[in-house]
C-alpha positions as CSV (number, residue, x, y, z in Angstrom):
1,X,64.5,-158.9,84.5
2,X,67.9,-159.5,82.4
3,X,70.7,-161.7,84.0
4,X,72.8,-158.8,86.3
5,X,76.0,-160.7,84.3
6,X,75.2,-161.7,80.5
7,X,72.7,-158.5,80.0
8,X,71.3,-161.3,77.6
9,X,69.1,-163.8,78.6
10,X,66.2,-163.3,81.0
11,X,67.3,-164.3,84.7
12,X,65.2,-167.0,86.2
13,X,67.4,-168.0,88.9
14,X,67.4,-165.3,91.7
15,X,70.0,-165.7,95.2
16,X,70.0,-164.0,97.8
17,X,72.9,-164.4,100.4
18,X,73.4,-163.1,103.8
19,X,77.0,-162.7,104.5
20,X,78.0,-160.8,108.5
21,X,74.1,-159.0,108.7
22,X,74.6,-157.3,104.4
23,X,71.9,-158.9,102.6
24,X,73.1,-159.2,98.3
25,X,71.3,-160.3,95.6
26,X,72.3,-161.5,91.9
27,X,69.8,-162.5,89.3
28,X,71.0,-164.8,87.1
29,X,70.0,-166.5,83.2
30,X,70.7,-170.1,84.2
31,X,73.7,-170.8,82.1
32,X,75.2,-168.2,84.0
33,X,74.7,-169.6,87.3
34,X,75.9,-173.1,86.0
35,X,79.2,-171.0,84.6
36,X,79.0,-169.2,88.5
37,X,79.0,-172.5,89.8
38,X,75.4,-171.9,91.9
39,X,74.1,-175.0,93.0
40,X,70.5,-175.3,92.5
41,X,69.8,-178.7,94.3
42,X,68.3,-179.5,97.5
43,X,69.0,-181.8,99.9
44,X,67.0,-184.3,100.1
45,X,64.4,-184.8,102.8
46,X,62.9,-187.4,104.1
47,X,59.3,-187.7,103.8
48,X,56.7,-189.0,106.2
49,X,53.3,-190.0,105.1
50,X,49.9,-187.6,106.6
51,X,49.3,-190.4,109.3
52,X,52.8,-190.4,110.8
53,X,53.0,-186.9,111.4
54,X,49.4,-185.7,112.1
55,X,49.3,-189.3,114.6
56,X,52.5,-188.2,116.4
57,X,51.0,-184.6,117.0
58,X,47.7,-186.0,118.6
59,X,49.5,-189.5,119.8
60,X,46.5,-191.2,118.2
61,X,45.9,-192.4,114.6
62,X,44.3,-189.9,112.2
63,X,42.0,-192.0,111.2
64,X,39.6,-194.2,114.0
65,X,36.3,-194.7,112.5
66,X,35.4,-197.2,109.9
67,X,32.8,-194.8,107.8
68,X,35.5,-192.2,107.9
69,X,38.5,-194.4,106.7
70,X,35.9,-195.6,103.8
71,X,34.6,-192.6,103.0
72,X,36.1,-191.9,99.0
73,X,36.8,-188.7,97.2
74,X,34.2,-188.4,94.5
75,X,36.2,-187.7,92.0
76,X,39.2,-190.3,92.2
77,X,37.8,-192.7,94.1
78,X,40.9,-192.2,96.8
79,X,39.3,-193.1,100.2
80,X,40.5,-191.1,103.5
81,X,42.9,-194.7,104.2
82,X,44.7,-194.5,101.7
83,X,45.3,-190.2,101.7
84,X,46.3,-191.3,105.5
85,X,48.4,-194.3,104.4
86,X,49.9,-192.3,101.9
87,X,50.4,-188.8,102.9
88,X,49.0,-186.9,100.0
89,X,45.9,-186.5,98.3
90,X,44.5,-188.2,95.2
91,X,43.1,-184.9,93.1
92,X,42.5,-181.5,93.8
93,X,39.1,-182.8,94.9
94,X,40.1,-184.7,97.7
95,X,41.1,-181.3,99.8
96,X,37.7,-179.6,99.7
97,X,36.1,-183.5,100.4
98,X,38.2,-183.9,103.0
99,X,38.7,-181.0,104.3
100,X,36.0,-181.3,107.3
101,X,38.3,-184.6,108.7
102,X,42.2,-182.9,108.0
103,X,40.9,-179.1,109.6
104,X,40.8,-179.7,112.9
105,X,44.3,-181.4,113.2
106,X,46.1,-178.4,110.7
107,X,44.3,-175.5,113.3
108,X,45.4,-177.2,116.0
109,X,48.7,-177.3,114.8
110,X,49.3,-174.5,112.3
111,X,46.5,-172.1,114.4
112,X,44.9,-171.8,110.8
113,X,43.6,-173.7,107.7
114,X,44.8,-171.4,105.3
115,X,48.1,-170.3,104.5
116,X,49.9,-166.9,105.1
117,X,53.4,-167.2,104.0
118,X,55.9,-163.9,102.9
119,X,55.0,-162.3,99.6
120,X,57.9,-161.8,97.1
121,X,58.8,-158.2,96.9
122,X,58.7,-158.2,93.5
123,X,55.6,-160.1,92.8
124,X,53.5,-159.3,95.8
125,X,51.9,-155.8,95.7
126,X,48.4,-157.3,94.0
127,X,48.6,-160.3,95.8
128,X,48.6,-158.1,99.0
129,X,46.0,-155.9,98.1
130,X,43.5,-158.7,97.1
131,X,44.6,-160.5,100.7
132,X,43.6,-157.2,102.6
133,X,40.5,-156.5,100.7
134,X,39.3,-160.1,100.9
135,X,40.2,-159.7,104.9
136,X,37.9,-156.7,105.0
137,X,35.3,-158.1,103.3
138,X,35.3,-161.4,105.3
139,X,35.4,-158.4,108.7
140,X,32.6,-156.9,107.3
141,X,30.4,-159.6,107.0
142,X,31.1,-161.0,110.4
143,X,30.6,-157.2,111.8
144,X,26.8,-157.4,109.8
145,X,26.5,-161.1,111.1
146,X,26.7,-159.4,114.5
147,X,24.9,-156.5,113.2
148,X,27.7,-153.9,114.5
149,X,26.3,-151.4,111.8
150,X,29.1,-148.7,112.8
151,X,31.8,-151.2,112.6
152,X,30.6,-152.3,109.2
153,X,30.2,-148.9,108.1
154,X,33.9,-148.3,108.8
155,X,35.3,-151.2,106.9
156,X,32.9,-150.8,103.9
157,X,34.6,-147.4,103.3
158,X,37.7,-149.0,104.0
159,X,37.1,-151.4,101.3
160,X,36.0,-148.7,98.8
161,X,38.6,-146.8,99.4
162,X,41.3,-149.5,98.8
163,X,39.4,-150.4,95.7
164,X,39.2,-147.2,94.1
165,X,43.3,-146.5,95.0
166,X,43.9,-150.0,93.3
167,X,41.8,-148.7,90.1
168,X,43.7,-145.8,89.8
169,X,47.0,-147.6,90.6
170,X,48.0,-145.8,93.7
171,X,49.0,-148.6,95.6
């Protein structure tokens, strides 16, 4: 996409403004912006560590037991103390290590472990067909799990139907 006011230089910072319910958009190169006068900071906000927040939500520390505030990420040698002390995680690792002691306390307070945000327009019609067929899939195994043959049946041609409209780019 080329910057809506240059025509020149590839625009990497998009806006988008409500203004009395009309929704606009400009797409900008960034020199552009800077000449538009676009702020591109944040504000600054303040952080609070895993432990604060996670032991305000339960009104109990995260971590209790000895063996799990000892227990160390394999591949940094991080232990759950310090990720709790801290408020972030050592490696990439430590989520899928510690994943069993941090899940319980993000369902309870998200309702999930995995996140679901909004898919940009723009970018998001792969990214939506690989979240739905990944969503059948995971129905369908449940539905064989319970052995609701019918119900499987259903969404296994639901699944091959979404995968053969992606193939031929119908989606």
């Amino acid at each position: 996409m080329q910057c809506e006011r240059c025509q020149k230089k590839p625009a990497n910072v998009h806006i988008t403004q409500y203004i009395n319910g009309q929704k606009t958009e400009k797409h900008l190169c960034e020199q552009c912006a800077k000449e538009e006068q676009v702020s591109v900071k944040f504000p600054k906000i303040p952080l609070y560590s895993l432990n604060d927040l996670l032991g305000v939500f339960f009104n109990e520390p995260l971590i209790s037991k000895k063996e799990v505030q000892e227990d160390t990420c394999p591949n940094c040698q991080v232990s759950y103390r310090q990720i709790a002390e801290l408020g972030r995680m050592g490696c990439s690792e430590c989520y899928g290590h510690f994943s069993s002691y941090l899940e319980p306390a993000l369902r309870k307070m998200h309702g999930a472990t995995i996140h679901r945000g909004k898919i940009p327009q723009r970018l998001g019609t792969s990214l939506r067909i690989d979240r739905e067929l990944s969503n059948l899939k995971h129905k369908l195994r449940q539905a064989v799990e319970k052995e609701e043959y019918e119900k499987a049946a259903v969404l296994r041609d639901q699944i091959k139907e979404l995968e053969r409209k992606n193939a031929e780019g119908q989606v």
